[in-house]
C-alpha positions as CSV (number, residue, x, y, z in Angstrom):
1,X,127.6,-62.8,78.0
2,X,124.4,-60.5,78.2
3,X,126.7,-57.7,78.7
4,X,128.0,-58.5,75.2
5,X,124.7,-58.9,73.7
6,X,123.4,-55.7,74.9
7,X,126.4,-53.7,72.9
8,X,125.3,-51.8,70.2
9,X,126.6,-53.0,66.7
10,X,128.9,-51.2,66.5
11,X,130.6,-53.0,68.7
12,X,130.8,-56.3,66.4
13,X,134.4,-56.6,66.4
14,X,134.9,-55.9,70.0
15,X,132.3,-58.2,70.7
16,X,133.7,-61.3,68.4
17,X,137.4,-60.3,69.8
18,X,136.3,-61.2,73.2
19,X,134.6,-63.7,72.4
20,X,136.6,-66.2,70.7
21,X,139.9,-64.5,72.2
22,X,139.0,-66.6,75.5
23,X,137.5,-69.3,76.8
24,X,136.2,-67.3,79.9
25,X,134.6,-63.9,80.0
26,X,134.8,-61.9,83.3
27,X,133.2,-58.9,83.8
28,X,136.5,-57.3,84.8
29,X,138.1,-58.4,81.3
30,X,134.6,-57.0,79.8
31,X,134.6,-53.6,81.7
32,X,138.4,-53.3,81.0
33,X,138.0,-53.6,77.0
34,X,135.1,-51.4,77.1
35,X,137.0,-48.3,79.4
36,X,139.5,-48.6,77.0
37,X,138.3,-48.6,73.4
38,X,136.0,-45.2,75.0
39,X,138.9,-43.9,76.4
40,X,140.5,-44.5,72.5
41,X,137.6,-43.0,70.7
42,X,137.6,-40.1,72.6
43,X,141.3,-39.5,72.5
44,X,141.2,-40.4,69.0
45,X,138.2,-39.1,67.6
């Protein structure tokens, strides 16, 4: 959870998916969304 919190906001939606998506956190599932929504943005734009 202090993971989450330390996101900047502009990670809000991340932060809410993740949050009510599951009823436990790991840092795995954490690190996992994270490497992927970076991997996105810079593939993306």
């Amino acid at each position: 959870m202090l993971l989450l919190c330390s996101l900047p906001p502009s990670y809000q939606s991340f932060k809410e998916t993740l949050i009510y998506d599951k009823d436990k956190l790991s840092f795995e599932d954490v690190k996992g969304h994270l490497l992927s929504t970076e991997k996105l943005k810079n593939k993306f734009g």
